[in-house]
C-alpha positions as CSV (number, residue, x, y, z in Angstrom):
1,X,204.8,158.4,39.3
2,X,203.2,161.4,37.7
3,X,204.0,164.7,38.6
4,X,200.6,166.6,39.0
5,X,199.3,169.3,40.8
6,X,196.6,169.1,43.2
7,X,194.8,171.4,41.1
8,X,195.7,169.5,37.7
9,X,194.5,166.4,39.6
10,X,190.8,167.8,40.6
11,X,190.4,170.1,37.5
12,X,187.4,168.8,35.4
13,X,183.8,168.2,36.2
14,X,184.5,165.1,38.0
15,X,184.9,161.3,36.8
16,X,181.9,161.5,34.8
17,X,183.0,165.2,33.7
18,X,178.9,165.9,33.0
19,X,177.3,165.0,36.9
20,X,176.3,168.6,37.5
21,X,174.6,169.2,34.5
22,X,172.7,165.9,35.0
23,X,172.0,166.7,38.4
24,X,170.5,170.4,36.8
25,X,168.7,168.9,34.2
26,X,167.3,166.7,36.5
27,X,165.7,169.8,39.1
28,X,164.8,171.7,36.3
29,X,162.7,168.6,34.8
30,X,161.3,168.0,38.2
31,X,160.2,171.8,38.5
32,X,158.5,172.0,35.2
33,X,156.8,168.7,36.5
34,X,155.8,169.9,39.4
35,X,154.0,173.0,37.8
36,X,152.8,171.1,34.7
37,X,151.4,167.7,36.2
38,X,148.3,169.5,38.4
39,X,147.7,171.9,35.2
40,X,147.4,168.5,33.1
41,X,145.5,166.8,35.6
42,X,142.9,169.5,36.1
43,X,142.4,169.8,31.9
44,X,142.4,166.3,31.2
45,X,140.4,165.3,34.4
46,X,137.3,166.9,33.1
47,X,137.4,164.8,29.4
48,X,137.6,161.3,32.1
49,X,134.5,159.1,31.6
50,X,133.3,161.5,28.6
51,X,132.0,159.8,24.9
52,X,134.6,159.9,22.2
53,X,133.7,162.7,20.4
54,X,133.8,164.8,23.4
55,X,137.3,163.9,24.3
56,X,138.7,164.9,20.5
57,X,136.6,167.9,21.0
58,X,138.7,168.5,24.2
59,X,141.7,167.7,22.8
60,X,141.3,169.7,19.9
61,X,141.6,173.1,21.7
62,X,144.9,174.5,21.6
63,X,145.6,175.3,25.1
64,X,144.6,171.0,26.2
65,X,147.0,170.0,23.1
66,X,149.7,172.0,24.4
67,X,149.9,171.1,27.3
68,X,149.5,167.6,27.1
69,X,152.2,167.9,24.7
70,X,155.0,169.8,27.3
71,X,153.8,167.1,29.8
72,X,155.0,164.3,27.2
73,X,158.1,166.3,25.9
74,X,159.0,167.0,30.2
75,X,157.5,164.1,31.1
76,X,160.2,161.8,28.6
77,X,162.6,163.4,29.1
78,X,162.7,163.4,32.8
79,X,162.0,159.4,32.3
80,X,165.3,159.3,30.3
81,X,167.3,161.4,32.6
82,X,166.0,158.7,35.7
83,X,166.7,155.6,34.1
84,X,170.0,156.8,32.5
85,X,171.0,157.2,36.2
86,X,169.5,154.0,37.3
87,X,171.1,151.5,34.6
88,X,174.7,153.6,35.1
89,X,174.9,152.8,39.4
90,X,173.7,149.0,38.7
91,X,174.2,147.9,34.9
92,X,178.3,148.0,33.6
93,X,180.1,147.7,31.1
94,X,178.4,147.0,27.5
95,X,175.4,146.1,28.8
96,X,175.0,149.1,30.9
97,X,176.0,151.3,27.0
98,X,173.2,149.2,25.3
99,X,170.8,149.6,28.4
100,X,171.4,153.2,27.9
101,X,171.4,153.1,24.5
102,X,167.5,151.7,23.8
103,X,166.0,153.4,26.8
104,X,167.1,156.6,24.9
105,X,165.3,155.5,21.8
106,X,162.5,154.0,23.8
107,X,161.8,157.3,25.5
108,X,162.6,159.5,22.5
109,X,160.2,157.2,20.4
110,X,157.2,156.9,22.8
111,X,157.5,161.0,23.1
112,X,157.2,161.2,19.3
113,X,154.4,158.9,19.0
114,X,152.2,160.5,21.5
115,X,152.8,164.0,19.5
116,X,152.0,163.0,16.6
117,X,148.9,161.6,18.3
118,X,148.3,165.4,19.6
119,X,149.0,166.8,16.4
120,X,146.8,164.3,14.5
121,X,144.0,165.1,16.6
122,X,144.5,168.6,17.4
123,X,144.8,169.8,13.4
C-alpha cells in the first residue's frame, strides 16, 4: 500500500508525461499546413505541364524555393508526429520502439533529401 496523495498521484503530464505537447505540436503543424499547402499549390501549379527548363527556372526563384522547402520541413514533420501516434495506439512493445524508431529516420531522411534537391536547384 503506498501512502500518496491525491495530488502526488495525478502530478505529472499524464502516463505518457509529453501528450500535451504532442497534441500542440500537432495543431500548430496543422495550422502552418493549412496556410502553406494553398500558397504551395498556387506557386507550383503554374510550373505543372511546363518543359524542364522552365520548371528549374521556377524553382530557382527564391520565394518558390522557400516555400516548397517550409512545406517539406512542416510537411515531415507533421507526417512524423501522425504516424508516431498511429504505431503507439496499435504497434507495442519492441516492435512498436523500432516502428517508431525508422519512421523517424524515414521522415527525417526524405525531408533532407528533398532540400538538398531545393538547394541544388535553387543555387
Amino acid at each position: 500500500m503506498t501512502f500518496l496523495t491525491d495530488r502526488k498521484r495525478v502530478d505529472g503530464l499524464g502516463s505518457a508525461k509529453g501528450g500535451t505537447h504532442h497534441f500542440y505540436s500537432m495543431t500548430v503543424t496543422s495550422i502552418a499546413l493549412l496556410i502553406l499547402t494553398p500558397i504551395f499549390v498556387f506557386t507550383i501549379g503554374a510550373l505543372i505541364g511546363a518543359p524542364y527548363e522552365e520548371v528549374i527556372a521556377g524553382l530557382s526563384r527564391p520565394f518558390t524555393a522557400i516555400i516548397t522547402a517550409l512545406m517539406l520541413i512542416v510537411g515531415f514533420h507533421h507526417f512524423r508526429l501522425g504516424v508516431t501516434t498511429l504505431i503507439e495506439d496499435y504497434v507495442h512493445g519492441l516492435a512498436g520502439k523500432l516502428s517508431i524508431i525508422a519512421m523517424t529516420l524515414i521522415s527525417y531522411g526524405l525531408a533532407a533529401i528533398g532540400l538538398f534537391a531545393i538547394a541544388k536547384i535553387a543555387l
